[in-house]
C-alpha positions in Angstrom: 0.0 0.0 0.0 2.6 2.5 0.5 4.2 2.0 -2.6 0.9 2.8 -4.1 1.0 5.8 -2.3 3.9 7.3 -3.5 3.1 7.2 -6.9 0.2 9.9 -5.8 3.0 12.6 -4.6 3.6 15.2 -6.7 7.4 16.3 -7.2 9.2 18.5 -6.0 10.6 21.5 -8.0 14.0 19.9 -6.9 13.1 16.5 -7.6 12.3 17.4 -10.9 15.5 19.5 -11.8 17.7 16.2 -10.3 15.6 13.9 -13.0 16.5 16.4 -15.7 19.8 16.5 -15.0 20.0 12.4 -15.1 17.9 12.6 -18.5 20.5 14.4 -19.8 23.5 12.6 -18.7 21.9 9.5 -20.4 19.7 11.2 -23.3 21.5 9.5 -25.7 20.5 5.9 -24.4 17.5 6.7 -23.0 15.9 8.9 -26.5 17.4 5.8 -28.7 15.0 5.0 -31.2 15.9 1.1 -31.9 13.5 -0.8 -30.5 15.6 -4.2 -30.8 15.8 -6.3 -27.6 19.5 -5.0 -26.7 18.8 -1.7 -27.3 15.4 -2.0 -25.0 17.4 -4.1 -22.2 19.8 -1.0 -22.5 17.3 1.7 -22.1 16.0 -0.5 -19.0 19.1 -0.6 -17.1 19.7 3.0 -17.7 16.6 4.0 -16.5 17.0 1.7 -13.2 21.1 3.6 -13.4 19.1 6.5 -13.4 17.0 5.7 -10.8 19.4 4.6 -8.5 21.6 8.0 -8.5 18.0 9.7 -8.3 17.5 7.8 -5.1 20.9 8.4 -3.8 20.4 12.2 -3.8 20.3 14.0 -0.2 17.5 16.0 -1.1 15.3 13.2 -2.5 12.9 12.0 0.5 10.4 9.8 -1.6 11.9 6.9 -3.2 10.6 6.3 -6.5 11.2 3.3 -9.1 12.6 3.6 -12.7 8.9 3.0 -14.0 7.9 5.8 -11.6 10.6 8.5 -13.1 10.1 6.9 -16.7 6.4 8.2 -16.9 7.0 12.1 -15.4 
């Protein structure tokens, strides 16, 4: 239930500028138009990279998952 729960909170002004800054870093994985299964499985594991270093930030209180950052 909880983790239903944070997908509900809205993000921070901060939260958001850390997430573009991690979009950036990996743009060029992430925006990678092949859809063949390495290039998916890459994008993947970038976005759960990217969601890792997201959760590592000091200022980041909620937690969120890969899938979570993925959508906003």
């Amino acid at each position: 239930m909880k983790l239903a729960n944070m997908d509900k909170k809205a993000y921070t002004e901060k939260e958001k500028l850390v997430l573009v800054s991690l979009v950036k870093e990996y743009g060029a994985c992430i925006e990678n138009k092949k859809t063949d299964g390495t290039s998916i499985q890459e994008k993947q594991n970038t976005w759960e990279k990217i969601a890792s270093y997201y959760n590592a930030q000091p200022d980041i209180n909620i937690h969120r998952t890969s899938k979570q950052l993925k959508k906003l």
